[in-house]
Structures are given as C-alpha cells and as structure tokens.
VONU-437986 format. One record per residue: residue number from 1; x, y, z of N, C-alpha, C in turn. Coordinates in nm, 3 decimals, always signed. Each point is the difference from the previous one (the first is absolute). Layout:
% residues N
<site><i>NUM</i><n_east>X</n_east><n_north>Y</n_north><n_up>Z</n_up><ca_east>X</ca_east><ca_north>Y</ca_north><ca_up>Z</ca_up><c_east>X</c_east><c_north>Y</c_north><c_up>Z</c_up></site>
...
END
This chain:
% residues 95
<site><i>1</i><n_east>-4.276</n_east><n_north>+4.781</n_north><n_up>+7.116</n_up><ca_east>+0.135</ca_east><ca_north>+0.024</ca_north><ca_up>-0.046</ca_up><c_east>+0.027</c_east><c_north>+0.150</c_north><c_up>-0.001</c_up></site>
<site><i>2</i><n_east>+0.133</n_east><n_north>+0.019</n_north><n_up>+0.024</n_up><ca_east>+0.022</ca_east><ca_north>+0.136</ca_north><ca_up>+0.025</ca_up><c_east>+0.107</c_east><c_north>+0.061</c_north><c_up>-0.159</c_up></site>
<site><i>3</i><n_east>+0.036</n_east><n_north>+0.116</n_north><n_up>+0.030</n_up><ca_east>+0.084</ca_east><ca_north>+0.078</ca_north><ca_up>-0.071</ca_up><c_east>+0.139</c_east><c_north>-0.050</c_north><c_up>-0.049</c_up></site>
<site><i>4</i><n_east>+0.062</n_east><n_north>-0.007</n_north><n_up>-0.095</n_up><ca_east>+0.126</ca_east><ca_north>+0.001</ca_north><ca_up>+0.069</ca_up><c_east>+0.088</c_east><c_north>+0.070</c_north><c_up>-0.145</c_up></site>
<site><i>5</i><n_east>+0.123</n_east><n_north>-0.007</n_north><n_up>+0.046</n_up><ca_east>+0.090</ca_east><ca_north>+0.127</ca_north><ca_up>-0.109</ca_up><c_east>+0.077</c_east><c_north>-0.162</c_north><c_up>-0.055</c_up></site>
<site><i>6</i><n_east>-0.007</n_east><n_north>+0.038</n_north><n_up>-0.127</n_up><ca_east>+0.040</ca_east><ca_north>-0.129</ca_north><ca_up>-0.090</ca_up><c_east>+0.030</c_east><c_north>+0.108</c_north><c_up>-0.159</c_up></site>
<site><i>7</i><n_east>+0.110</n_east><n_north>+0.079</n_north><n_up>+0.024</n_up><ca_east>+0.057</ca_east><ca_north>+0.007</ca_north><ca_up>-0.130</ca_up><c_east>+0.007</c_east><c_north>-0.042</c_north><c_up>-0.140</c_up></site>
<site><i>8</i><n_east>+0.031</n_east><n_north>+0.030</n_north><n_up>-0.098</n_up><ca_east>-0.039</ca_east><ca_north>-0.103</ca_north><ca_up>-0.075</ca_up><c_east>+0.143</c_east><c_north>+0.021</c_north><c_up>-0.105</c_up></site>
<site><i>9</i><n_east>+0.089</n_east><n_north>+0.095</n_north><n_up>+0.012</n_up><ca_east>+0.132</ca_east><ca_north>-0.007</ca_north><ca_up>-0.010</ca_up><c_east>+0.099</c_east><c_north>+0.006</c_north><c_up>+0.100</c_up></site>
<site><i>10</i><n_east>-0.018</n_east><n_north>-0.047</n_north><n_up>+0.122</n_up><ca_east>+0.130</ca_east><ca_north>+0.020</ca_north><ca_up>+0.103</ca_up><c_east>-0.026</c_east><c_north>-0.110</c_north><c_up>+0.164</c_up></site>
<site><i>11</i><n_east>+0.036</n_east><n_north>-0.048</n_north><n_up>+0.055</n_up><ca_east>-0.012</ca_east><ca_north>-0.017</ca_north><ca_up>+0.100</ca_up><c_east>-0.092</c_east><c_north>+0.074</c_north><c_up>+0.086</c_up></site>
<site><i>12</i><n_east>-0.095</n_east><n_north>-0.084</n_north><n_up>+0.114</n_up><ca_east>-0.072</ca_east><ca_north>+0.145</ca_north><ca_up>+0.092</ca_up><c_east>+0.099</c_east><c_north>+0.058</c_north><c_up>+0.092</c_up></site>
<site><i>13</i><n_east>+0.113</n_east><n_north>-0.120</n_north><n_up>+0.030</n_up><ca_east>+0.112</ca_east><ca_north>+0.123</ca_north><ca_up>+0.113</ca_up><c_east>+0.060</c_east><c_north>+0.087</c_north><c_up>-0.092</c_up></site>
<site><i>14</i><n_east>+0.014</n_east><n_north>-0.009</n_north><n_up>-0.116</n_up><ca_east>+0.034</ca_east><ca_north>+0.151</ca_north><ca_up>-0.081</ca_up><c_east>-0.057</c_east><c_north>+0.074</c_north><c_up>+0.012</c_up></site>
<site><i>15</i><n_east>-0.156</n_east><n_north>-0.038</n_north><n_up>-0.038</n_up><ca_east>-0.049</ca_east><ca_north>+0.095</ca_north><ca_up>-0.017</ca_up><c_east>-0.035</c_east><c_north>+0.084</c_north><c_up>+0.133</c_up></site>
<site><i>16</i><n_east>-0.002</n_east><n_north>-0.083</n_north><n_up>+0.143</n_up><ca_east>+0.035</ca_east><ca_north>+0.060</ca_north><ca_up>+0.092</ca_up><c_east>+0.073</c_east><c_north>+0.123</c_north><c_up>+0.002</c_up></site>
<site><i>17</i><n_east>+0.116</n_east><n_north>-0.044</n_north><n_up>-0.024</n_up><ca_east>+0.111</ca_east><ca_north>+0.048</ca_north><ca_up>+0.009</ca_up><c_east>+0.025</c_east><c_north>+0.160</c_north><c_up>-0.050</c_up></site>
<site><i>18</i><n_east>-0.097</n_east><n_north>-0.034</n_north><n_up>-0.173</n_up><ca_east>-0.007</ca_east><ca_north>+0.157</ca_north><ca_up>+0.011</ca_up><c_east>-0.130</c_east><c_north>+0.055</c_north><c_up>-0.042</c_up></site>
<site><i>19</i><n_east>-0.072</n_east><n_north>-0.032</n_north><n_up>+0.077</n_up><ca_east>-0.100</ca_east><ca_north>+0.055</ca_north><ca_up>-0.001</ca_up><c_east>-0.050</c_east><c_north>+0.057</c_north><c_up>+0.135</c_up></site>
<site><i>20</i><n_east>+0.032</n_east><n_north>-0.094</n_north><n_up>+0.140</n_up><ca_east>-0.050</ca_east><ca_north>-0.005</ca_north><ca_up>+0.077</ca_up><c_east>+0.149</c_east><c_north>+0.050</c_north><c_up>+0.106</c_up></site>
<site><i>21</i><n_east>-0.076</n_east><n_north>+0.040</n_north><n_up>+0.134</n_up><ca_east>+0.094</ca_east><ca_north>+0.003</ca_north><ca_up>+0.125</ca_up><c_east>-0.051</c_east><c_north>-0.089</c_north><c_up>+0.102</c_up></site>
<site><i>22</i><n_east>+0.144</n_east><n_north>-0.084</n_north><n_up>+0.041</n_up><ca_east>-0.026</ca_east><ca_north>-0.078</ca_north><ca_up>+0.153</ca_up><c_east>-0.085</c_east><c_north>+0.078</c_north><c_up>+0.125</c_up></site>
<site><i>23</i><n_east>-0.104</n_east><n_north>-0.101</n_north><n_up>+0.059</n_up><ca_east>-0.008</ca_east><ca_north>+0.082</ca_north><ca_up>+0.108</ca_up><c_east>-0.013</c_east><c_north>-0.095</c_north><c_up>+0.100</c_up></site>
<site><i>24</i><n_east>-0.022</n_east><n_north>+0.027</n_north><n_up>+0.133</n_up><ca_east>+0.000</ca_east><ca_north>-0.069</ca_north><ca_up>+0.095</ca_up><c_east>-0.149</c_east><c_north>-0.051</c_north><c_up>+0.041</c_up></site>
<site><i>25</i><n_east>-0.010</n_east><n_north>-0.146</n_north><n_up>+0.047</n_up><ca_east>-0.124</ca_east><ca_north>+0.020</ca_north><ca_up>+0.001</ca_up><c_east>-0.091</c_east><c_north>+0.071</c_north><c_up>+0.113</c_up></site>
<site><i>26</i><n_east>+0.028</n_east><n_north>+0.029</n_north><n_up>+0.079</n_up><ca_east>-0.051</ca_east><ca_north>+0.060</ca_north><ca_up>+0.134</ca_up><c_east>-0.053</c_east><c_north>+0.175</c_north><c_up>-0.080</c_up></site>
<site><i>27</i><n_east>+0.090</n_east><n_north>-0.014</n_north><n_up>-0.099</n_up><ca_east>-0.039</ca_east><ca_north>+0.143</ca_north><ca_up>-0.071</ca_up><c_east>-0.172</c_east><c_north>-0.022</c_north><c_up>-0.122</c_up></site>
<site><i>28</i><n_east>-0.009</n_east><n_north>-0.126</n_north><n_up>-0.035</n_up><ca_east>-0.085</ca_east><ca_north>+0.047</ca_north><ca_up>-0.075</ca_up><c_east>-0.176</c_east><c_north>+0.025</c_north><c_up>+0.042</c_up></site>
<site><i>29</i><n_east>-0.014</n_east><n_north>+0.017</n_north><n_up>+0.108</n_up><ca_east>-0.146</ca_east><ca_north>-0.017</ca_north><ca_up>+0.050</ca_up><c_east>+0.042</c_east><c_north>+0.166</c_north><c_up>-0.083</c_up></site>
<site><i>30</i><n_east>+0.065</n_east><n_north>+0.067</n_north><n_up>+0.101</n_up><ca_east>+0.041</ca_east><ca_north>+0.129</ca_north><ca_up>-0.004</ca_up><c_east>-0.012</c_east><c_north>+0.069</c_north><c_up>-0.171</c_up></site>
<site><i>31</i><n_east>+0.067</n_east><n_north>-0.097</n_north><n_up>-0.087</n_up><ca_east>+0.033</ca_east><ca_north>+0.069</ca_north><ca_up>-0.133</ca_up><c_east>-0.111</c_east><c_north>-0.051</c_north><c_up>-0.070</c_up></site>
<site><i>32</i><n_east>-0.088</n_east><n_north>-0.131</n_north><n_up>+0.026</n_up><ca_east>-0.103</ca_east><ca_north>-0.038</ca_north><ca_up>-0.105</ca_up><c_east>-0.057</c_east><c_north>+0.115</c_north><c_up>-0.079</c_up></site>
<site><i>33</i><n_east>+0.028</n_east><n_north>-0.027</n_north><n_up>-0.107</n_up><ca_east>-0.110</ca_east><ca_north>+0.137</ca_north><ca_up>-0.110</ca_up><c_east>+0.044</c_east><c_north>+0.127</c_north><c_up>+0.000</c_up></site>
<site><i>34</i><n_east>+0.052</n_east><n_north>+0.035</n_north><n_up>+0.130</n_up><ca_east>+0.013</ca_east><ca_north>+0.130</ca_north><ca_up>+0.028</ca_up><c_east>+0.094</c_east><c_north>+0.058</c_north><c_up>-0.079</c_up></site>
<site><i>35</i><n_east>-0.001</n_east><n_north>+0.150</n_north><n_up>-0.072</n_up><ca_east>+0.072</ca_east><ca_north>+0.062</ca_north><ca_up>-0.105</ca_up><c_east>-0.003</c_east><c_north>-0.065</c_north><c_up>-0.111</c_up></site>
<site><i>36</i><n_east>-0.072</n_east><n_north>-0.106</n_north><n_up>-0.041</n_up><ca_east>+0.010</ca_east><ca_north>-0.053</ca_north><ca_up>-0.108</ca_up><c_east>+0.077</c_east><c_north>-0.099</c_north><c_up>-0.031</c_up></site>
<site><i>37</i><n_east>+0.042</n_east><n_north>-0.073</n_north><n_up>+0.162</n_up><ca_east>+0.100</ca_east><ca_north>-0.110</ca_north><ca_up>-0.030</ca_up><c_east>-0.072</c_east><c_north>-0.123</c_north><c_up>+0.025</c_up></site>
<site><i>38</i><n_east>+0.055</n_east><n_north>-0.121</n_north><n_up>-0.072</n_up><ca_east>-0.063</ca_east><ca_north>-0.144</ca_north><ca_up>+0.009</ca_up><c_east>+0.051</c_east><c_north>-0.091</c_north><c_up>+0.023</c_up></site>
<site><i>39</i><n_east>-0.044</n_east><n_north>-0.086</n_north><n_up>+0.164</n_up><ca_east>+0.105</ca_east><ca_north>-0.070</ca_north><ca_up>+0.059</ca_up><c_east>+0.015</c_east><c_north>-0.162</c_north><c_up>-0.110</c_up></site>
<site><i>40</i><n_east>+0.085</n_east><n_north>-0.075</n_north><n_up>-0.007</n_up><ca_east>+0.032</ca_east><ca_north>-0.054</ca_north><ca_up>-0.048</ca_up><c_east>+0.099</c_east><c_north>-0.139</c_north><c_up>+0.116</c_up></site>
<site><i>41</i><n_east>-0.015</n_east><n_north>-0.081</n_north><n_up>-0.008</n_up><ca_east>+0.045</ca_east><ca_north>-0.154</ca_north><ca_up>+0.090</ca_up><c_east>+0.034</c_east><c_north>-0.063</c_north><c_up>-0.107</c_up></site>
<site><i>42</i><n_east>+0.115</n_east><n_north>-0.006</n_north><n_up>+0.033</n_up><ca_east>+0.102</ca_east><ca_north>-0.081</ca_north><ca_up>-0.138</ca_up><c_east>+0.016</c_east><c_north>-0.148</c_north><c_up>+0.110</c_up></site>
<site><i>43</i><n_east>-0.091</n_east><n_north>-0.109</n_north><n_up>-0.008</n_up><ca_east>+0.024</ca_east><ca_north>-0.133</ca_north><ca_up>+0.084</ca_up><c_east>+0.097</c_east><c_north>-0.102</c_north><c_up>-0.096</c_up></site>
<site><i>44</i><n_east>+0.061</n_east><n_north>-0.045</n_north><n_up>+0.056</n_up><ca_east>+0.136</ca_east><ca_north>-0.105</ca_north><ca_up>+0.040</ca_up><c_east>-0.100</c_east><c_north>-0.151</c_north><c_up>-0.022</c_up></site>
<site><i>45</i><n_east>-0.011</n_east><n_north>-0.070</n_north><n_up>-0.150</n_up><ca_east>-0.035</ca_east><ca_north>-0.132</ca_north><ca_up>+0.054</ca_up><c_east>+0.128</c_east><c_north>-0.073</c_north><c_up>-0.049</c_up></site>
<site><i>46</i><n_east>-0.052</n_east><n_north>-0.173</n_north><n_up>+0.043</n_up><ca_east>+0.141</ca_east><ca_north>-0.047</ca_north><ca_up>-0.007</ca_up><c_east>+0.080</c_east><c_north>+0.007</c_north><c_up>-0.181</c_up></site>
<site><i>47</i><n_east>-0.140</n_east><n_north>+0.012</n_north><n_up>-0.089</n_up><ca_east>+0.043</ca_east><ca_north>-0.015</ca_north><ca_up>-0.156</ca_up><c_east>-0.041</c_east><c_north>+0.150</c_north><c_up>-0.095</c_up></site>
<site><i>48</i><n_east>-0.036</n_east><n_north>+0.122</n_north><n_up>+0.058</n_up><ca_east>-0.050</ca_east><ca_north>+0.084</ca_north><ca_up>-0.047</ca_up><c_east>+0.012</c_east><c_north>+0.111</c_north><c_up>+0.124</c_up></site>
<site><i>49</i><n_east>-0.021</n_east><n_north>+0.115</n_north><n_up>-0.069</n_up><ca_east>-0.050</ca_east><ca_north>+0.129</ca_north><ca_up>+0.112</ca_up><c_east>-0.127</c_east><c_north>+0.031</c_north><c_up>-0.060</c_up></site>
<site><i>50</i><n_east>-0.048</n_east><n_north>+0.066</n_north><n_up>+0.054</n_up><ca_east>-0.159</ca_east><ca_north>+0.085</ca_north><ca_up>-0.054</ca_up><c_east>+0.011</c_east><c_north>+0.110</c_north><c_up>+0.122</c_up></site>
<site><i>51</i><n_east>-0.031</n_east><n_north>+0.115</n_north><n_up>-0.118</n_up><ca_east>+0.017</ca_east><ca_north>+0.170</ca_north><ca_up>+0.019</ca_up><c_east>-0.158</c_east><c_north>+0.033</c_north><c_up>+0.005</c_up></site>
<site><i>52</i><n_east>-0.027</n_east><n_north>-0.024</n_north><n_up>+0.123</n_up><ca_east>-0.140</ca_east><ca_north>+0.017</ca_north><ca_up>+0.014</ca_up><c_east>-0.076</c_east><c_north>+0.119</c_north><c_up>+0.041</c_up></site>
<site><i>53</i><n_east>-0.048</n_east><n_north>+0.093</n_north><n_up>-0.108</n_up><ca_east>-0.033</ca_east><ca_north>+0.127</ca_north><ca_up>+0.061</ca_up><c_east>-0.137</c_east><c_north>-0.001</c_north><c_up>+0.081</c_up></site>
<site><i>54</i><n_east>+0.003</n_east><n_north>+0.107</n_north><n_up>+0.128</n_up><ca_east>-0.025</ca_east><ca_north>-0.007</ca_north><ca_up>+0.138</ca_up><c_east>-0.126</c_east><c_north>+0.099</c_north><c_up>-0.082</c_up></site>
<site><i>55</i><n_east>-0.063</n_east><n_north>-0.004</n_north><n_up>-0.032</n_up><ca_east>-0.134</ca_east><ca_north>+0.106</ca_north><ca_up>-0.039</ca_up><c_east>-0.102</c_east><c_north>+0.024</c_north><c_up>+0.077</c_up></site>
<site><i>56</i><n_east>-0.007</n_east><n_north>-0.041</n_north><n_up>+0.133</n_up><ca_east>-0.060</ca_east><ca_north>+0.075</ca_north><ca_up>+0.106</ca_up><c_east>+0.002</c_east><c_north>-0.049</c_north><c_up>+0.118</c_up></site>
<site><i>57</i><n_east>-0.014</n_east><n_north>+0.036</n_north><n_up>+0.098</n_up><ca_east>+0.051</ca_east><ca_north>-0.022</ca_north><ca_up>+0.128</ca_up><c_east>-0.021</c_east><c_north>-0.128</c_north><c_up>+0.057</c_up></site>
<site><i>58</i><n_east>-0.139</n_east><n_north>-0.079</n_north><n_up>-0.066</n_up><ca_east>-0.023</ca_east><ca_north>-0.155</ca_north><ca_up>+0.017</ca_up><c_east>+0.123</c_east><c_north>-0.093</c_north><c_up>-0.022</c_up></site>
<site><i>59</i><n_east>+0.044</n_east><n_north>+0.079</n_north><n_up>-0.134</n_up><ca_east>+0.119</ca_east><ca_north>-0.072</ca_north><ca_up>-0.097</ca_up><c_east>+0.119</c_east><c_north>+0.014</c_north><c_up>+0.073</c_up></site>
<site><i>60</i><n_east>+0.079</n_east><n_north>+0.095</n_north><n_up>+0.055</n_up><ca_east>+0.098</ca_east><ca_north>+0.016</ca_north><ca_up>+0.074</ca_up><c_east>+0.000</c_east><c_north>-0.054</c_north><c_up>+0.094</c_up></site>
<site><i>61</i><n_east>-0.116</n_east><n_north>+0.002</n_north><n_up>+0.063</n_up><ca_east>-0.016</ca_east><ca_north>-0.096</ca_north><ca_up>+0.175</ca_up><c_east>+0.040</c_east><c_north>-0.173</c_north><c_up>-0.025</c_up></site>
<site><i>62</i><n_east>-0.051</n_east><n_north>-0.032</n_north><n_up>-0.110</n_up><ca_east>+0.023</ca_east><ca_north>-0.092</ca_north><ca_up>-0.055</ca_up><c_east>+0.087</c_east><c_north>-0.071</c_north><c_up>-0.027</c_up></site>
<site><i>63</i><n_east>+0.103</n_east><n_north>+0.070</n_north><n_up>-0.067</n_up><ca_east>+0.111</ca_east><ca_north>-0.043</ca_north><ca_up>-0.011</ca_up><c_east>+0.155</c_east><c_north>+0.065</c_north><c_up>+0.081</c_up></site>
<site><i>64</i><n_east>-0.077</n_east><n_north>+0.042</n_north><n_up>+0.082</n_up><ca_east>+0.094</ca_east><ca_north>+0.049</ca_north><ca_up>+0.165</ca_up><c_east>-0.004</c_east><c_north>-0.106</c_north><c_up>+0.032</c_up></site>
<site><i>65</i><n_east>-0.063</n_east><n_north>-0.041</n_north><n_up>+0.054</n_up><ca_east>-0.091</ca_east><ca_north>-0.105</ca_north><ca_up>+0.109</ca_up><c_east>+0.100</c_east><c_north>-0.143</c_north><c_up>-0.023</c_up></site>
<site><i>66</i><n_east>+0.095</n_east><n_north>+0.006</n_north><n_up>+0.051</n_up><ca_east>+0.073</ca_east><ca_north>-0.112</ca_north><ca_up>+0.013</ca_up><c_east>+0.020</c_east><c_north>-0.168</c_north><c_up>+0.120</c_up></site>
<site><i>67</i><n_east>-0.078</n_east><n_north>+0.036</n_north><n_up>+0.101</n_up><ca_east>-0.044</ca_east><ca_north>-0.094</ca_north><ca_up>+0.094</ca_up><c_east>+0.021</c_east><c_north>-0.149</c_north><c_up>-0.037</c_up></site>
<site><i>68</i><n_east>-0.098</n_east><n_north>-0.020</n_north><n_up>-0.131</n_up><ca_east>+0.009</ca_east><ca_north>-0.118</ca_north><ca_up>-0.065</ca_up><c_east>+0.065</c_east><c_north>-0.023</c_north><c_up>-0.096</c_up></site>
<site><i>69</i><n_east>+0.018</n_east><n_north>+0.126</n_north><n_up>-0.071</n_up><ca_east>+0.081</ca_east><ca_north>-0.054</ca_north><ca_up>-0.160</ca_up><c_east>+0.120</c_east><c_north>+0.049</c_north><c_up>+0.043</c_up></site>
<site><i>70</i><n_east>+0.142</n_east><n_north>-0.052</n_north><n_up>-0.037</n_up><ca_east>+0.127</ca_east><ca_north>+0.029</ca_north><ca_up>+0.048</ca_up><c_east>+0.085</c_east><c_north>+0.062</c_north><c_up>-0.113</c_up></site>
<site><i>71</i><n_east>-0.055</n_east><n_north>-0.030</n_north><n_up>-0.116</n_up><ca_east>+0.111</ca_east><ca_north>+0.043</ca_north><ca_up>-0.084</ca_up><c_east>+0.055</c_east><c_north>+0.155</c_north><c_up>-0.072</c_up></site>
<site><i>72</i><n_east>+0.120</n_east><n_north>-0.018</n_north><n_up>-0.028</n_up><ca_east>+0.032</ca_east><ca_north>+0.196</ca_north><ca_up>+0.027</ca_up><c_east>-0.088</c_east><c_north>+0.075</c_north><c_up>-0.105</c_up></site>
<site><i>73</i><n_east>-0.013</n_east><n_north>+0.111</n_north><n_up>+0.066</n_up><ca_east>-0.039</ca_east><ca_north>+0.122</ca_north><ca_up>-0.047</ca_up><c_east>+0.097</c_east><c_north>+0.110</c_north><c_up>-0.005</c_up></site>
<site><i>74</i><n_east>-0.041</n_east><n_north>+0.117</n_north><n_up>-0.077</n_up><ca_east>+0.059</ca_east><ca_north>+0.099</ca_north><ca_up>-0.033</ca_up><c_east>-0.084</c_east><c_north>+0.123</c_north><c_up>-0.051</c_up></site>
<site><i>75</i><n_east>+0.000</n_east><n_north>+0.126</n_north><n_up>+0.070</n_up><ca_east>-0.107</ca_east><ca_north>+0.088</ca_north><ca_up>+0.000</ca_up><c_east>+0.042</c_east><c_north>+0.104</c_north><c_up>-0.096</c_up></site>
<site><i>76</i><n_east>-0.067</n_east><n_north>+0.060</n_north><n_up>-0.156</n_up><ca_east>+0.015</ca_east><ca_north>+0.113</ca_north><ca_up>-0.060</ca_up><c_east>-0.079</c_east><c_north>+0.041</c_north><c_up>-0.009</c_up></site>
<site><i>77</i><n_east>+0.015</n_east><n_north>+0.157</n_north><n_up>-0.052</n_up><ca_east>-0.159</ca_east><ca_north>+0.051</ca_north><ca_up>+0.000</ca_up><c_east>+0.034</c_east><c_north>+0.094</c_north><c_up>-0.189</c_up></site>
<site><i>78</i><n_east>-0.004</n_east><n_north>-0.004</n_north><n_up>-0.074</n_up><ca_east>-0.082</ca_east><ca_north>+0.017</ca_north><ca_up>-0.113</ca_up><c_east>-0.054</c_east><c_north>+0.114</c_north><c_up>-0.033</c_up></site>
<site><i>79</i><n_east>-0.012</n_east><n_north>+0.100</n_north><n_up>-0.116</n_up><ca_east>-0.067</ca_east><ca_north>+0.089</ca_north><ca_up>-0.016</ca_up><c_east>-0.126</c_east><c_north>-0.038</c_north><c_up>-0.054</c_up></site>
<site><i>80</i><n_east>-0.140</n_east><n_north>+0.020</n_north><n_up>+0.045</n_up><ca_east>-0.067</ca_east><ca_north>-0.072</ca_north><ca_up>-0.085</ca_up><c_east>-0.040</c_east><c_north>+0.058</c_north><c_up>-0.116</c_up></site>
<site><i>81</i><n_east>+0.063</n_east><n_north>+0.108</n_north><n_up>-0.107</n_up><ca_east>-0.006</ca_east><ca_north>+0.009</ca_north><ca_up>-0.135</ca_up><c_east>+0.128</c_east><c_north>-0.178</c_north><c_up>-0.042</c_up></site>
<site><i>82</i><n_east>+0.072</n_east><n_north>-0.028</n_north><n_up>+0.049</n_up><ca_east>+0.087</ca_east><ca_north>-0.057</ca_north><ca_up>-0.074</ca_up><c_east>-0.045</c_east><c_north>-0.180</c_north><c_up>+0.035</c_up></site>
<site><i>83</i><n_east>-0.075</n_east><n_north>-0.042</n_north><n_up>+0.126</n_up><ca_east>-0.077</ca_east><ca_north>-0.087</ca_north><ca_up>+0.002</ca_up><c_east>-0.060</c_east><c_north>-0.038</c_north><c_up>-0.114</c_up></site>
<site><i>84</i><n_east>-0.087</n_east><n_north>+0.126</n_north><n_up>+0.004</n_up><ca_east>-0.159</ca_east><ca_north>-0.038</ca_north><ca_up>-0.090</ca_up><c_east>+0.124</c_east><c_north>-0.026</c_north><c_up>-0.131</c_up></site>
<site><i>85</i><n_east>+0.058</n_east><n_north>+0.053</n_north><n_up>-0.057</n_up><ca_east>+0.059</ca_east><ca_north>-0.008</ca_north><ca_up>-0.133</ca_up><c_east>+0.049</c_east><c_north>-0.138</c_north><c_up>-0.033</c_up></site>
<site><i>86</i><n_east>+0.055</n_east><n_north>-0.065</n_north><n_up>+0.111</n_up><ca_east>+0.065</ca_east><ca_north>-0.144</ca_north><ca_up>+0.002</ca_up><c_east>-0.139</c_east><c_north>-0.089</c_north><c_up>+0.031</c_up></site>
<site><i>87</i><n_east>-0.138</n_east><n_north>+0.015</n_north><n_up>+0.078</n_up><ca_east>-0.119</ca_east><ca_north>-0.105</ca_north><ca_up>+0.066</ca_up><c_east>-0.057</c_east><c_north>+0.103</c_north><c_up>-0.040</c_up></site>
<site><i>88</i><n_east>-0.065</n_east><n_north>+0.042</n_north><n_up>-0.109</n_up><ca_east>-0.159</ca_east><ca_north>+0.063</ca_north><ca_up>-0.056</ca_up><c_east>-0.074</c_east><c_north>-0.025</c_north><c_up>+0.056</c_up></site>
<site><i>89</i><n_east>-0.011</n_east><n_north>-0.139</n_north><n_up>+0.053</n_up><ca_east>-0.158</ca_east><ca_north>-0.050</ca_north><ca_up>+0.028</ca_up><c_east>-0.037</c_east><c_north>+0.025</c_north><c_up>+0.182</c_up></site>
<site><i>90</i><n_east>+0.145</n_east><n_north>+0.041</n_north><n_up>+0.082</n_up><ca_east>+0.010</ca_east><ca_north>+0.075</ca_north><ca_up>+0.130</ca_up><c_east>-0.097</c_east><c_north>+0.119</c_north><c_up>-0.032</c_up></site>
<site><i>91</i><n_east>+0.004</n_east><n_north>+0.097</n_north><n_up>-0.093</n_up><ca_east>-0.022</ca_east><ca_north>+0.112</ca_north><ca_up>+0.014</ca_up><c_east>-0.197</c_east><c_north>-0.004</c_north><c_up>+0.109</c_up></site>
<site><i>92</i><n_east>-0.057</n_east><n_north>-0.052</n_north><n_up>-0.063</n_up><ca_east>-0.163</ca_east><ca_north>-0.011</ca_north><ca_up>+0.063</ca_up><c_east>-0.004</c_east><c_north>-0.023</c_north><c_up>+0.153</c_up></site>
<site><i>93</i><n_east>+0.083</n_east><n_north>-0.103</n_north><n_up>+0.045</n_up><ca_east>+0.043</ca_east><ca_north>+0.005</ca_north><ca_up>+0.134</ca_up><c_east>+0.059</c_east><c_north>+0.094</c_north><c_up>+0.079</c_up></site>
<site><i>94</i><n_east>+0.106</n_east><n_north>+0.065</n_north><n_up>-0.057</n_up><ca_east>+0.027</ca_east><ca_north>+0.151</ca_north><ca_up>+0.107</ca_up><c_east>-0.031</c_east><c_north>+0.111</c_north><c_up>-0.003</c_up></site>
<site><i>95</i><n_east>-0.171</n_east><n_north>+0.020</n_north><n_up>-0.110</n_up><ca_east>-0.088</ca_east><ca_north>+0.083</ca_north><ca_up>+0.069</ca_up><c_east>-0.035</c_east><c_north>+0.051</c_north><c_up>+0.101</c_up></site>
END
C-alpha cells in the first residue's frame, strides 16, 4: 500500500487546490523530488478519488502507466515540507 493525502479537515481536491500546483504528466519524470517538490496523482474512481503521493520514481511510473487501468488522472506536485505535514508517515520514504 502506498501514500496518499487524506486531510483530515477538508477535501483532498482542496487541499490540492491550495497546497499544490497542476502539472502535466509528461512533466513529472522531469520534476520528481527535484527542488523539493512531490509528485502527487489525484485518480478518478467511480465512488472516491485517492491523492496518491508519487514518492519515488517506482511510484510515479506506476501510476503513469495507463495501458491497463483507464481511469482519470490528474498530475500535482507538492512541496514536500507541506506533504509530510498532511502524511507523516511519507516522510521515511522520500529519503
């Protein structure tokens, strides 16, 4: 099981919203980690979303990788001081 941003006063597309910036995904091989930012895949199911943070390049490939799974995505990337503050238990992983 992986990461994921689960608020605990607001929505995660809020907290998207202001915490985080859209990015494209063709951009995040490029932005993973780098400057201190943390990609983030906000997935589309039919009864829920899950804001799944991308904590290393296994993780991002991962949930790029659309071939088989169809349902939408949406790419942000995160400061990771403001991650860890919302998923504590991320922090050991993006060592």
């Amino acid at each position: 099981m992986g990461y994921y941003i689960s608020p605990k006063d607001m929505r995660k597309e809020e907290w998207l919203s202001e915490n985080a910036k859209p990015v494209y995904s063709r951009d995040i091989a490029e932005l993973n980690r780098k400057d201190g930012w943390i990609p983030i895949c906000l997935v589309k199911n039919p009864s829920f979303s899950a804001a799944a943070i991308a904590y290393d390049e296994q993780e991002s490939a991962r949930f790029a990788e659309n071939s088989t799974d169809q349902r939408p995505r949406k790419w942000y990337v995160a400061r990771r001081e403001d991650v860890i503050k919302v998923c504590p238990e991320v922090e050991s992983a993006l060592a």
